[in-house]
C-alpha positions as CSV (number, residue, x, y, z in Angstrom):
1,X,93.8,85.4,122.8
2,X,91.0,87.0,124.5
3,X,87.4,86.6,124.4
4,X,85.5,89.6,124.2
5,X,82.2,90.5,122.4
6,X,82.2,87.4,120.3
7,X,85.4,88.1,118.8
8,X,89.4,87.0,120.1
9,X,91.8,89.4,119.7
10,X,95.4,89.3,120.6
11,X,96.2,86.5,119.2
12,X,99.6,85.4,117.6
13,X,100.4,83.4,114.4
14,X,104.0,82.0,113.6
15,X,104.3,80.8,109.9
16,X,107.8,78.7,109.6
17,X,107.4,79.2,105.9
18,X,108.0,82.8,105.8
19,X,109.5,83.2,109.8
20,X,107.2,85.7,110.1
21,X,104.7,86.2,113.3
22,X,101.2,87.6,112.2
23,X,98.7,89.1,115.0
24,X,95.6,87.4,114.8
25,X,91.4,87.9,115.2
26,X,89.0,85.4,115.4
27,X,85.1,84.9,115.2
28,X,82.8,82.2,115.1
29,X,80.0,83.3,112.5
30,X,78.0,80.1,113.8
31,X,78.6,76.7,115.1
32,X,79.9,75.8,112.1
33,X,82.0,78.3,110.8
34,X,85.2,80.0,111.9
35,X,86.9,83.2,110.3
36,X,90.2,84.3,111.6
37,X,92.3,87.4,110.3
38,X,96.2,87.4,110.3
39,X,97.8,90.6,109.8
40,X,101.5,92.5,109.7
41,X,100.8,96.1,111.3
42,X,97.0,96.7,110.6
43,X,94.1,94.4,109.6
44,X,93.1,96.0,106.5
45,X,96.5,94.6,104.9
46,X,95.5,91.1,106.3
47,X,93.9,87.9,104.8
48,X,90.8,86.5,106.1
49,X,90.8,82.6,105.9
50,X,87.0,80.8,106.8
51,X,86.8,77.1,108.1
52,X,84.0,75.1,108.7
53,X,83.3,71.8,110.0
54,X,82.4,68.8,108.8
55,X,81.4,65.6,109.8
């Protein structure tokens, strides 16, 4: 992935469930929080998953 105006992009994301490879995004909203994108073709038909930490 490459970092580039608080965002990586290029990413890519096997799932062994499916046997599909997604392209992925990522952003940290904060120090706490992560939201990545994975996609087939374009972003808008993607799924937006959000983790955050915890102690």
């Amino acid at each position: 992935m490459k970092y580039t105006d608080g965002e990586y992009t290029g990413g890519k994301l096997y799932n062994p469930s499916d046997g599909d490879t997604y392209s992925l995004n990522a952003k940290l909203k904060n120090a706490n929080e992560l939201h990545f994108r994975g996609y087939l073709g374009i972003s808008l038909l993607g799924k937006t998953m959000k983790f955050k930490r915890f102690e």
